[in-house]
Each structure stands twice: as C-alpha cells, then as structure tokens.
N, C-alpha and C positions, 0 to 999 in steps of 0.2 A: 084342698081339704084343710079345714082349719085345727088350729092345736088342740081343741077338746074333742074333735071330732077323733082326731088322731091317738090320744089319750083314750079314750072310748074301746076301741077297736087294740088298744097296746093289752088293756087289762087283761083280757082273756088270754094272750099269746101265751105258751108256753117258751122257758129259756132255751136257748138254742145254740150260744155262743159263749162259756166260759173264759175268763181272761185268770190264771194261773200267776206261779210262782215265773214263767218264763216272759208275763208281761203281755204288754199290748202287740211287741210287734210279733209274736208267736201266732196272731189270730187275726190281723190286718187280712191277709188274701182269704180268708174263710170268711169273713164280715163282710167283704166285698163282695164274695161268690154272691152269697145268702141276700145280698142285696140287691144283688143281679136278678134275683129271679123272684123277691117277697119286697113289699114296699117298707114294712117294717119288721126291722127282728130285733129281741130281748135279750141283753147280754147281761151273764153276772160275774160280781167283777169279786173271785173269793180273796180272805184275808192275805193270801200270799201277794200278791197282786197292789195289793192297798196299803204296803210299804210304802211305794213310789208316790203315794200323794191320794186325794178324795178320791171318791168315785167320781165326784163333779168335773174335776180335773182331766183324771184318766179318762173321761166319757170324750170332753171336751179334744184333748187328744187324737184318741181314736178316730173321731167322727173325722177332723181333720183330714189324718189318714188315709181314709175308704171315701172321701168326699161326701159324705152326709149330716143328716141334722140331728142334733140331741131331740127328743121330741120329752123326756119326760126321765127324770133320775127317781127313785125312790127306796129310800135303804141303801143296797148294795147293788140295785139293779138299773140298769138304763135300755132307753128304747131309743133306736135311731130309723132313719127314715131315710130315704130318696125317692 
C-alpha cells in the first residue's frame, strides 16, 4: 500500500494511543498490541510528553520501539503502520 493510500485511510482514524507525562515507554506494549491486531493506529503525543523533544522525534522513536513506520506526523499527532 502506498504512503497516500496510507494517509487516506489515517485521516478518518480516531486516536487511540495517548503518549503522556510518563513518555514513550509508558505506551511501547499498548502500540504494539494495537498493532497486532490494526495495520494503522493514531497516537497523540500531549504537552507533557513533548518536553523530551518533537513529535517528529518522539514518533520517530516510538516507531522504532514497536518496529513500525511513521506513515504521517501532523500537529501533535502521528500514525504509524505495520
């Protein structure tokens, strides 16, 4: 599937994965479950959180993490894929 296809199909997603004051690795095994079983989920990434650096960053991070792909950052929100 390609990246606007992917983008397409992000917009409607509702968020699902909040990344907090306790950070990325608070939410690693909840982004992987949710990625277990959906090919894309919406995480937002609120102020407390975006101490430690962008969302661009922190997305980039995460994705890491749970082995998956940034598909799309916008604002404070990202979509990742597997």
């Amino acid at each position: 599937m390609d990246r606007e296809e992917l983008q397409r199909r992000a917009h409607d997603l509702d968020v699902t994965v909040w990344v907090g004051k306790s950070g990325i690795e608070a939410v690693v095994d909840e982004l992987d479950d949710q990625l277990s079983n959906e090919d894309l989920v919406k995480t937002k990434f609120l102020r407390a959180a975006r101490s430690d650096g962008s969302t661009e960053e922190l997305a980039a991070t995460l994705a890491d993490r749970v082995d998956a792909d940034v598909v799309d950052t916008r604002g404070h929100t990202a979509v990742f894929y597997r």
